[in-house]
Gaussian input, Z-matrix of N, CA and C with variables (Angstrom, degrees):
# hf/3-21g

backbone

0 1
 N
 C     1     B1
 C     2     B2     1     A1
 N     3     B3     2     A2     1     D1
 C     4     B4     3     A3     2     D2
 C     5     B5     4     A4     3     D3
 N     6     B6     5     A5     4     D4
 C     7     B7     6     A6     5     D5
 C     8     B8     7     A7     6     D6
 N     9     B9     8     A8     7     D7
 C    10    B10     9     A9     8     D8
 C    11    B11    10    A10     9     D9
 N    12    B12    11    A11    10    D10
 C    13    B13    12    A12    11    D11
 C    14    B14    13    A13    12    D12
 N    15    B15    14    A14    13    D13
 C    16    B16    15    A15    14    D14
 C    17    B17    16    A16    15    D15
 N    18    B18    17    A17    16    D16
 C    19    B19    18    A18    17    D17
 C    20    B20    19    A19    18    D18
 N    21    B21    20    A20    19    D19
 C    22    B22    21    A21    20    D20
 C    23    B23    22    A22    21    D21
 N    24    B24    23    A23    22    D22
 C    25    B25    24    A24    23    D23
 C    26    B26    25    A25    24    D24
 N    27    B27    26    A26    25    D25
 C    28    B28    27    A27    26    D26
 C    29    B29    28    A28    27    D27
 N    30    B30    29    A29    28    D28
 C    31    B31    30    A30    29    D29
 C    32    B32    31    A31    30    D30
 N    33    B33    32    A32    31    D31
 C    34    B34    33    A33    32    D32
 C    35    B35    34    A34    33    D33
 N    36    B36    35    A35    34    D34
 C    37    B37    36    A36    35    D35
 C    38    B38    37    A37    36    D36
 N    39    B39    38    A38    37    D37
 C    40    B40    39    A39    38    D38
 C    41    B41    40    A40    39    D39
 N    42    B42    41    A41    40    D40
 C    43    B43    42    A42    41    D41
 C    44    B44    43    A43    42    D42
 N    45    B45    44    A44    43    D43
 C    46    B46    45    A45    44    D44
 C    47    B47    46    A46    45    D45
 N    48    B48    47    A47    46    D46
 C    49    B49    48    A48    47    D47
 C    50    B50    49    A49    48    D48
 N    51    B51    50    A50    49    D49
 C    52    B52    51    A51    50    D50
 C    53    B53    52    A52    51    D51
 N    54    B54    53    A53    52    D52
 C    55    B55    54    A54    53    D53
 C    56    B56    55    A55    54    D54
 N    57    B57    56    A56    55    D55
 C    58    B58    57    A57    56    D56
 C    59    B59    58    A58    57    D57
 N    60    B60    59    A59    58    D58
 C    61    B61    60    A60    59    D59
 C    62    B62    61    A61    60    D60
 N    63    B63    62    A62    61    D61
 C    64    B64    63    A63    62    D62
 C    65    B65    64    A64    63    D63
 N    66    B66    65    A65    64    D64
 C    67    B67    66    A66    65    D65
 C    68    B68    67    A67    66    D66
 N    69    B69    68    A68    67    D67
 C    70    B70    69    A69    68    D68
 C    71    B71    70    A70    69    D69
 N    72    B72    71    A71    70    D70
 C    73    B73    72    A72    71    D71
 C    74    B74    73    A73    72    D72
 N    75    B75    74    A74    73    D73
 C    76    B76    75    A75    74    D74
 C    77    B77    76    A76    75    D75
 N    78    B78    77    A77    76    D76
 C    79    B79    78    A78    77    D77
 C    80    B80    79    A79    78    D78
 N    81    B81    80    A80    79    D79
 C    82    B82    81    A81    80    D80
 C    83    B83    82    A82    81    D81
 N    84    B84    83    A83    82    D82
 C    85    B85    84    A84    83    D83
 C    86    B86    85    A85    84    D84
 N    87    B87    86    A86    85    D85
 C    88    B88    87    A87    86    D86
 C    89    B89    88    A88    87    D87
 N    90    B90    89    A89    88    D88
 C    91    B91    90    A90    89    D89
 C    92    B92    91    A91    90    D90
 N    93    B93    92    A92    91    D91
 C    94    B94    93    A93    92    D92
 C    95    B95    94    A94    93    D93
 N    96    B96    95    A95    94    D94
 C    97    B97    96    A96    95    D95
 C    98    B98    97    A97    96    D96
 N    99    B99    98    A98    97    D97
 C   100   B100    99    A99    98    D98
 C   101   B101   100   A100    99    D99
 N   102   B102   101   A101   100   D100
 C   103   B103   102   A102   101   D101
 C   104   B104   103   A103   102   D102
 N   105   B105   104   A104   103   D103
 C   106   B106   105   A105   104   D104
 C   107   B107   106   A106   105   D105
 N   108   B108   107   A107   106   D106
 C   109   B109   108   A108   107   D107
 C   110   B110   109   A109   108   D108
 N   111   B111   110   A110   109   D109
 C   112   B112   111   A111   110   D110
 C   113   B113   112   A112   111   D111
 N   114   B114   113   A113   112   D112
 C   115   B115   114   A114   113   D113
 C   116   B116   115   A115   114   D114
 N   117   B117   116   A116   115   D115
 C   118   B118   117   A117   116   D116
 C   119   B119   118   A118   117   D117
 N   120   B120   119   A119   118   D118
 C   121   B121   120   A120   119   D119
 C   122   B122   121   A121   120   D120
 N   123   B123   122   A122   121   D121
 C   124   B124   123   A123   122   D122
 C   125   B125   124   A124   123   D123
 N   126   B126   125   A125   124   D124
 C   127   B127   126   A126   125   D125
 C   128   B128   127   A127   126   D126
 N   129   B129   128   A128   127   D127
 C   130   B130   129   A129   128   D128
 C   131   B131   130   A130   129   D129
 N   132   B132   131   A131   130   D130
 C   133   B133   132   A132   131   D131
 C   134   B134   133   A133   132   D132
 N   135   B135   134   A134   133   D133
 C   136   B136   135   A135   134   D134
 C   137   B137   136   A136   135   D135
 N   138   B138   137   A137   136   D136
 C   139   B139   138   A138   137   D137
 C   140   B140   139   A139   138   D138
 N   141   B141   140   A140   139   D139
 C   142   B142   141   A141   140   D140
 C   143   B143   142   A142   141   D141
 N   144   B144   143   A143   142   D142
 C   145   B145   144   A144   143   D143
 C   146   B146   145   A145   144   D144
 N   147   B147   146   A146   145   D145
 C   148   B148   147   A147   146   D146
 C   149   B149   148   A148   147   D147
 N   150   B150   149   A149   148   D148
 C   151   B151   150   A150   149   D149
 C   152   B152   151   A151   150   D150
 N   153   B153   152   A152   151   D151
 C   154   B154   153   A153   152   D152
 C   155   B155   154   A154   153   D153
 N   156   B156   155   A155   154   D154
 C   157   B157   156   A156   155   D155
 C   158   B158   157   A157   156   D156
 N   159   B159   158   A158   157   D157
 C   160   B160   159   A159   158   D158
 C   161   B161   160   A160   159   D159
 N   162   B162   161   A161   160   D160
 C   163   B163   162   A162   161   D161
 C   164   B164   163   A163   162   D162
 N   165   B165   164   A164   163   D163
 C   166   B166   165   A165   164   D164
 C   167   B167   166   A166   165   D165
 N   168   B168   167   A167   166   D166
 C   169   B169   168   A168   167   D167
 C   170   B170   169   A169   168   D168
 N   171   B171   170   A170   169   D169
 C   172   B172   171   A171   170   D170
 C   173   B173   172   A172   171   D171
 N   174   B174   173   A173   172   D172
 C   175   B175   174   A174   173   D173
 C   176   B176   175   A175   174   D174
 N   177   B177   176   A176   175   D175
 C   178   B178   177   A177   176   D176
 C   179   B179   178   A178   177   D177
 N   180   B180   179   A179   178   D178
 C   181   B181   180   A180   179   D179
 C   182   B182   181   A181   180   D180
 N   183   B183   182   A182   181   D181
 C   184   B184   183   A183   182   D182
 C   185   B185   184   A184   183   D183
 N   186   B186   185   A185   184   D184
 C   187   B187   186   A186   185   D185
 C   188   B188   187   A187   186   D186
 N   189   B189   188   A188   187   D187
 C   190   B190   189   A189   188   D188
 C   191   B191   190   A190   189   D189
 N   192   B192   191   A191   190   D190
 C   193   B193   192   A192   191   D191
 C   194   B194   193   A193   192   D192
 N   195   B195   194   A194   193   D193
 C   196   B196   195   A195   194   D194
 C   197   B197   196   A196   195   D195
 N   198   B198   197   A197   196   D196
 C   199   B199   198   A198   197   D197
 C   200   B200   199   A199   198   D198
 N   201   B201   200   A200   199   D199
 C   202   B202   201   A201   200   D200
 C   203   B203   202   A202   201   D201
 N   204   B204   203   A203   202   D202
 C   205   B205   204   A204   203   D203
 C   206   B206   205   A205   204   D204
 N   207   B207   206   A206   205   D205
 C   208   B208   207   A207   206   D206
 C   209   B209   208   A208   207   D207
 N   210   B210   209   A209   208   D208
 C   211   B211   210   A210   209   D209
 C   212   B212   211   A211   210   D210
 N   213   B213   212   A212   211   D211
 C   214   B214   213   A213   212   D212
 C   215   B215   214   A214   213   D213
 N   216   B216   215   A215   214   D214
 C   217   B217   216   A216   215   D215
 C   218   B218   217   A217   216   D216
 N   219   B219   218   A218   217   D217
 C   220   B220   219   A219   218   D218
 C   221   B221   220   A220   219   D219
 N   222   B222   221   A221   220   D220
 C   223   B223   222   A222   221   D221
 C   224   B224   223   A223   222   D222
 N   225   B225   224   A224   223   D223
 C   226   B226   225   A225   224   D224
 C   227   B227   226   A226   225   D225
 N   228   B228   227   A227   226   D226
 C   229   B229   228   A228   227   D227
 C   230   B230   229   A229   228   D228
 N   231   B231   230   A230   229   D229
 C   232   B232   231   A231   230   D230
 C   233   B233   232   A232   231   D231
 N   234   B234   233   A233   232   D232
 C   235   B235   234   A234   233   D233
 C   236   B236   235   A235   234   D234
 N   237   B237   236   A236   235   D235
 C   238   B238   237   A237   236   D236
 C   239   B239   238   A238   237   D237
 N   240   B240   239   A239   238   D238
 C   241   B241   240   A240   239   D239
 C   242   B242   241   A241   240   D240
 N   243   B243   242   A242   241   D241
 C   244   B244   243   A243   242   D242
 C   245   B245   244   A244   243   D243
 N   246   B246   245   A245   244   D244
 C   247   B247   246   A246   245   D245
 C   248   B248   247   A247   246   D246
 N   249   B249   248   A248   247   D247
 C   250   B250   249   A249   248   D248
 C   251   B251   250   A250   249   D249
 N   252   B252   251   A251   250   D250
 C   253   B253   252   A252   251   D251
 C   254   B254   253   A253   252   D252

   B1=1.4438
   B2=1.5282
   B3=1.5078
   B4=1.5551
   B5=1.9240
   B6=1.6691
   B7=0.9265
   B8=1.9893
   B9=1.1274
   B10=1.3146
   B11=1.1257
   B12=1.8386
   B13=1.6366
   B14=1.9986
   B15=0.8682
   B16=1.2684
   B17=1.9354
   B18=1.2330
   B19=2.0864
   B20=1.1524
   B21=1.3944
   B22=1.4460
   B23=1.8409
   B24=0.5138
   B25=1.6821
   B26=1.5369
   B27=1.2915
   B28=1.9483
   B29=1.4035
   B30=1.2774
   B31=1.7517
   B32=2.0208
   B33=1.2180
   B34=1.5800
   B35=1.4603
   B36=1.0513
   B37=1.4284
   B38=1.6369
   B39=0.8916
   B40=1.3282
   B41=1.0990
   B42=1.1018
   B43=1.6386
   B44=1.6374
   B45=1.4632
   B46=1.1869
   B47=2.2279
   B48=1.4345
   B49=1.4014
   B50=1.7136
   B51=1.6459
   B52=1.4134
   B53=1.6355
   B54=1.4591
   B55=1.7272
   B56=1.6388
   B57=1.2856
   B58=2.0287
   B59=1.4907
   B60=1.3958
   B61=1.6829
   B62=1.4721
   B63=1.7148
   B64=1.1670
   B65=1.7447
   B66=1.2155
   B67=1.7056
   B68=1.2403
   B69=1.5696
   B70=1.3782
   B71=1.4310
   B72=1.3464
   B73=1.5755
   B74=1.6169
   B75=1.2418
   B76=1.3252
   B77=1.8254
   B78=1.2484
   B79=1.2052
   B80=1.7112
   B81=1.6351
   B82=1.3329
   B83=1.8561
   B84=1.9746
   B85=1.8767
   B86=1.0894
   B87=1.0241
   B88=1.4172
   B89=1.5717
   B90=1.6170
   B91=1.7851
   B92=1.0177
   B93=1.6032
   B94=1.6723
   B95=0.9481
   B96=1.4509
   B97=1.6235
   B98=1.3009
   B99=1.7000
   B100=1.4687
   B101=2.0257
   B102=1.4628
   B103=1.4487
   B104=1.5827
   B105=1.4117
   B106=1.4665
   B107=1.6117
   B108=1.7945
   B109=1.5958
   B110=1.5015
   B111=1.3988
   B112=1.6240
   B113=1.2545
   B114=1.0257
   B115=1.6647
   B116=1.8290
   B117=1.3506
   B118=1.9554
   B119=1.3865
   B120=1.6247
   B121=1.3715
   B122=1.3454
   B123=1.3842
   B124=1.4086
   B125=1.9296
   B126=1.4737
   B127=1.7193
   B128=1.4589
   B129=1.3840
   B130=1.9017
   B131=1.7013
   B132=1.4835
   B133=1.5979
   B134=1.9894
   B135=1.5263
   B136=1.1322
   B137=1.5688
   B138=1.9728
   B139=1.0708
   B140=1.7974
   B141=1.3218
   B142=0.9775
   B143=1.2887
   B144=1.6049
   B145=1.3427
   B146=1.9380
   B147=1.6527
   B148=1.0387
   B149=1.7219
   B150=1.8751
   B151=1.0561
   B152=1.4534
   B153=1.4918
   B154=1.5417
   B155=1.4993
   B156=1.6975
   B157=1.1398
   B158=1.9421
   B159=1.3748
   B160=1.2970
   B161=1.7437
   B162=1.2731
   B163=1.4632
   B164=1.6327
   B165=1.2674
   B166=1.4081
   B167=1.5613
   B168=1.9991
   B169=1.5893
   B170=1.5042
   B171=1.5163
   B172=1.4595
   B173=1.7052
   B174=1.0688
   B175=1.4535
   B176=1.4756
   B177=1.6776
   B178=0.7076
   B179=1.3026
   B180=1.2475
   B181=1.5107
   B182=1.7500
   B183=1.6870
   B184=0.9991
   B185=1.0427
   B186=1.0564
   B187=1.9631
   B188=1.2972
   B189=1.5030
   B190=1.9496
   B191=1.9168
   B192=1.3487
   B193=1.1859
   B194=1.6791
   B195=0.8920
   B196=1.5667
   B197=1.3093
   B198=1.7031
   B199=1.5448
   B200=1.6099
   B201=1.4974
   B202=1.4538
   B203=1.6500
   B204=0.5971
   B205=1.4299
   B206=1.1340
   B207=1.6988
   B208=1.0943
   B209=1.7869
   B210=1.2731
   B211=1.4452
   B212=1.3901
   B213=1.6569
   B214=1.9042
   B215=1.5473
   B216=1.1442
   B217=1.5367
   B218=1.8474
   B219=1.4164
   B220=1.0843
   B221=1.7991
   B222=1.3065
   B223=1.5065
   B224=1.3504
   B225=1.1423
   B226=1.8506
   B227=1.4463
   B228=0.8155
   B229=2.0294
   B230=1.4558
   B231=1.2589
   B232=2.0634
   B233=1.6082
   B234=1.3154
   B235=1.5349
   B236=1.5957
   B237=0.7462
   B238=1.4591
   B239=1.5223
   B240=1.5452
   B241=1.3239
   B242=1.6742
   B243=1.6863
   B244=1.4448
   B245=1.6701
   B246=1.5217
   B247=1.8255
   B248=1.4339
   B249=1.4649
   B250=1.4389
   B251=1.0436
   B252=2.2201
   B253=1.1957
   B254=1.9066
   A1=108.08
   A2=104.00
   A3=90.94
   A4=102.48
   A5=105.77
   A6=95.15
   A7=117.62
   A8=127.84
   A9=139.16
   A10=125.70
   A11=119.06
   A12=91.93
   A13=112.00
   A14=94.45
   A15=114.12
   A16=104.33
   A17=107.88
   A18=121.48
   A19=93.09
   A20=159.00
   A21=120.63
   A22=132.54
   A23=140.27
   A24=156.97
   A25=85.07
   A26=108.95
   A27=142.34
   A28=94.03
   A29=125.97
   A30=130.92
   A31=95.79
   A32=58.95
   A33=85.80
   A34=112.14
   A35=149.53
   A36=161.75
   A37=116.46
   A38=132.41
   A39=147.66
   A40=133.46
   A41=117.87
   A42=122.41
   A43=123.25
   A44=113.56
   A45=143.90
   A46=96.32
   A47=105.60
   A48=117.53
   A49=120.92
   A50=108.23
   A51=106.94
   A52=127.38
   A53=91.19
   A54=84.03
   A55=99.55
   A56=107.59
   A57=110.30
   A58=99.80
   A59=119.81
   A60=100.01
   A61=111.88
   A62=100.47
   A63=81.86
   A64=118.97
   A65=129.77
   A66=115.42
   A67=110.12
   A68=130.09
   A69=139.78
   A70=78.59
   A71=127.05
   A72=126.19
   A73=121.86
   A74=82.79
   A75=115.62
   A76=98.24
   A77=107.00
   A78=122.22
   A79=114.33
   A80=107.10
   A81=128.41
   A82=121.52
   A83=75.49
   A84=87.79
   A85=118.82
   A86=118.98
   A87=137.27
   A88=106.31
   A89=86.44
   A90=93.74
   A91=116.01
   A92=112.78
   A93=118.85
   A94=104.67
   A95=133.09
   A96=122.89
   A97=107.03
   A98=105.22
   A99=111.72
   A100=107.03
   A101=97.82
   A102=95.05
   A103=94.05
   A104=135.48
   A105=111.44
   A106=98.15
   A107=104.27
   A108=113.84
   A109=117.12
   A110=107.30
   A111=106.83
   A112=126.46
   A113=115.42
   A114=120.21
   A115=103.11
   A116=77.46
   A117=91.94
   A118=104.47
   A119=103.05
   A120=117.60
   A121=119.85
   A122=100.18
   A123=112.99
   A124=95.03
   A125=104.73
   A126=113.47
   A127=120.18
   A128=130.84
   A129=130.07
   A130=54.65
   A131=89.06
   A132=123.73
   A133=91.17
   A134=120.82
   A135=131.68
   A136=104.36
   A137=103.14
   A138=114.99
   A139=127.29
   A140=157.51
   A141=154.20
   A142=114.86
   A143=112.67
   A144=146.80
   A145=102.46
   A146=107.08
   A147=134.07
   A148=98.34
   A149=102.54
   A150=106.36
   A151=135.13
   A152=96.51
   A153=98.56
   A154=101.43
   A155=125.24
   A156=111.97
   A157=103.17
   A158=120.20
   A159=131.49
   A160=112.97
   A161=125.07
   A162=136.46
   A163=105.16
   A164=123.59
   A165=109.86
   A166=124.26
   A167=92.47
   A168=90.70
   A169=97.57
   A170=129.50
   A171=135.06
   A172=89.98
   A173=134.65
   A174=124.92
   A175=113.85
   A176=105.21
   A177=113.47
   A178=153.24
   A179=125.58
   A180=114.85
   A181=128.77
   A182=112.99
   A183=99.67
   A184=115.82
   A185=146.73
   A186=141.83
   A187=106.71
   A188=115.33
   A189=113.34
   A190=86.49
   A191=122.83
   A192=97.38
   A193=114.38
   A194=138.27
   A195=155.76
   A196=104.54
   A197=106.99
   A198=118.94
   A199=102.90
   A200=117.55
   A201=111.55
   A202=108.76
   A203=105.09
   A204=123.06
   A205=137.73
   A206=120.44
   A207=96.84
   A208=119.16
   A209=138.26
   A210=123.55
   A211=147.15
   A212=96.86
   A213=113.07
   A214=97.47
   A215=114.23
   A216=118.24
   A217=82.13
   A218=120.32
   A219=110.87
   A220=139.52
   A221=101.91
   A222=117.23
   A223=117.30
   A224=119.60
   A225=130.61
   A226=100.21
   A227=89.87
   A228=95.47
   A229=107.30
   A230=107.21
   A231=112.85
   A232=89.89
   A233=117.62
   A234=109.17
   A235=108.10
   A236=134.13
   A237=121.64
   A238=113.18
   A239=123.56
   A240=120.92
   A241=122.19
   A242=96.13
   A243=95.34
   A244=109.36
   A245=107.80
   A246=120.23
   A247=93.53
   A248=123.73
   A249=121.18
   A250=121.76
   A251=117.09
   A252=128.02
   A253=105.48
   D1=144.87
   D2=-176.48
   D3=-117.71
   D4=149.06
   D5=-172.74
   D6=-88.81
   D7=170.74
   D8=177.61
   D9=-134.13
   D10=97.91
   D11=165.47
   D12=-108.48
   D13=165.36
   D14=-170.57
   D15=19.19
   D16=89.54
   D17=-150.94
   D18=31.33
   D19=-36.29
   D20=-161.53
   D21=-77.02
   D22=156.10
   D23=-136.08
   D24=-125.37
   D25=124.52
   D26=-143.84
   D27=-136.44
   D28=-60.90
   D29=-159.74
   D30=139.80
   D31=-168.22
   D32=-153.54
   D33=-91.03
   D34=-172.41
   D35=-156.10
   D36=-167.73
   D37=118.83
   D38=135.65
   D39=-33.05
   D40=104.58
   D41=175.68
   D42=-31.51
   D43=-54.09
   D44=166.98
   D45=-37.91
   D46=-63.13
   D47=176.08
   D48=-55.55
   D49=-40.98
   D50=170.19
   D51=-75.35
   D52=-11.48
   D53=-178.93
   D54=-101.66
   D55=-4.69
   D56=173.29
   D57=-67.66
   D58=-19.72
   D59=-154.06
   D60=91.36
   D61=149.81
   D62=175.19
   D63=-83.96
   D64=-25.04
   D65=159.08
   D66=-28.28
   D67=-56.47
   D68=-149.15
   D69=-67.48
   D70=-63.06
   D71=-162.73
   D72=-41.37
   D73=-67.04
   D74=165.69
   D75=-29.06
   D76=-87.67
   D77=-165.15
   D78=-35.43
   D79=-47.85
   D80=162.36
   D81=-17.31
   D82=-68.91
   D83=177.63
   D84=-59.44
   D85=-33.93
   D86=-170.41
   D87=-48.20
   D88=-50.15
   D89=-173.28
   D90=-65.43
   D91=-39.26
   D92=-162.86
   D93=-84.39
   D94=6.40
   D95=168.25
   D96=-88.56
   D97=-49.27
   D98=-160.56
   D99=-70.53
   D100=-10.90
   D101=179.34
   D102=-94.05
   D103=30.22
   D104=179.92
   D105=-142.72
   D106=-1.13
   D107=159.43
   D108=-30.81
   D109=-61.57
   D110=-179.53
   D111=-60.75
   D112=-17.26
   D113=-179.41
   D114=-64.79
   D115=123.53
   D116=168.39
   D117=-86.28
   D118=149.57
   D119=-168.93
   D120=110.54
   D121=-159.97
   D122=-174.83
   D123=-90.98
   D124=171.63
   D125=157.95
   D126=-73.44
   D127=-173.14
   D128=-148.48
   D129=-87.18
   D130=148.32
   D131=126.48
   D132=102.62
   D133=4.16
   D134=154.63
   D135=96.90
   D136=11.62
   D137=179.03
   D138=-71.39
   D139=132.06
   D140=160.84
   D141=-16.95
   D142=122.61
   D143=-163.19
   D144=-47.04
   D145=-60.85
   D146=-151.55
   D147=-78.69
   D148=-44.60
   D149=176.71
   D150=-57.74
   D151=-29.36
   D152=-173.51
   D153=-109.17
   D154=9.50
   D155=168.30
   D156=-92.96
   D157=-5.96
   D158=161.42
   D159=-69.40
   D160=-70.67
   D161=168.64
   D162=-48.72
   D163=0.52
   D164=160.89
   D165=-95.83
   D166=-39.69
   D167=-165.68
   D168=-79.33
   D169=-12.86
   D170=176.46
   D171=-61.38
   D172=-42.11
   D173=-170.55
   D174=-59.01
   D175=-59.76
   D176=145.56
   D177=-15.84
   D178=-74.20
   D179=154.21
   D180=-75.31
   D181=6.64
   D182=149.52
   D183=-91.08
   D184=20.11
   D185=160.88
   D186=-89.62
   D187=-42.95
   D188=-174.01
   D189=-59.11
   D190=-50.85
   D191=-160.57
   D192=-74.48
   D193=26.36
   D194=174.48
   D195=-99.69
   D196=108.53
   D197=176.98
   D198=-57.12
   D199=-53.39
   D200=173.28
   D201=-163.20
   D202=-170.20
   D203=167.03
   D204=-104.29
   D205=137.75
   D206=-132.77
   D207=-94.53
   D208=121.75
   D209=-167.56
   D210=3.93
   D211=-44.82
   D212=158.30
   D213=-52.18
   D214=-62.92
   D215=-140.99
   D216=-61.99
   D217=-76.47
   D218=-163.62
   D219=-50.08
   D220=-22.48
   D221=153.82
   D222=-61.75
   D223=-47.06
   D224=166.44
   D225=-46.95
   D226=-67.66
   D227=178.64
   D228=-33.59
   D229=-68.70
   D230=-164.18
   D231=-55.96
   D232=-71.08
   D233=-172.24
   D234=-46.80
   D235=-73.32
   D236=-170.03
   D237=-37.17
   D238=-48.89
   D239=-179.54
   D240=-70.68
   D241=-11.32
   D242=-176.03
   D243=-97.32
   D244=-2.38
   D245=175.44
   D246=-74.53
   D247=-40.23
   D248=-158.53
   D249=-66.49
   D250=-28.05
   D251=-180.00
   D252=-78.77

């Protein structure tokens, strides 16, 4: 699933993330930033540390504010996770 804020194109979503909800989602990013705090250097892609620890929690709270997701997406989700088993 790909994400959108206001039409623009954010990244992508995880199957695993659409069937969490978006809190669950939310909550997700949350982690994968704060587990990539320690990394010295720049952020993936040779981008600024600060910057992309900003462009995350913005992801982030655009998912808490998402009542849900929308039915396609979450049916997409189960099938995809159930190809994987």
């Amino acid at each position: 699933m790909r994400l959108f804020s206001v039409g623009k194109l954010v990244g992508d979503i995880c199957p695993e993330c659409v069937l969490a909800g978006p809190a669950g989602a939310a909550a997700k990013v949350r982690a994968f930033a704060a587990g990539r705090r320690g990394d010295a250097g720049a952020g993936p892609g040779g981008e600024d540390r600060t910057s992309w620890e900003r462009r995350m929690e913005k992801r982030a709270q655009s998912l808490e504010g998402t009542a849900s997701f929308p039915l396609a997406a979450r049916q997409a989700a189960v099938r995809e996770t159930r190809e994987r088993r």
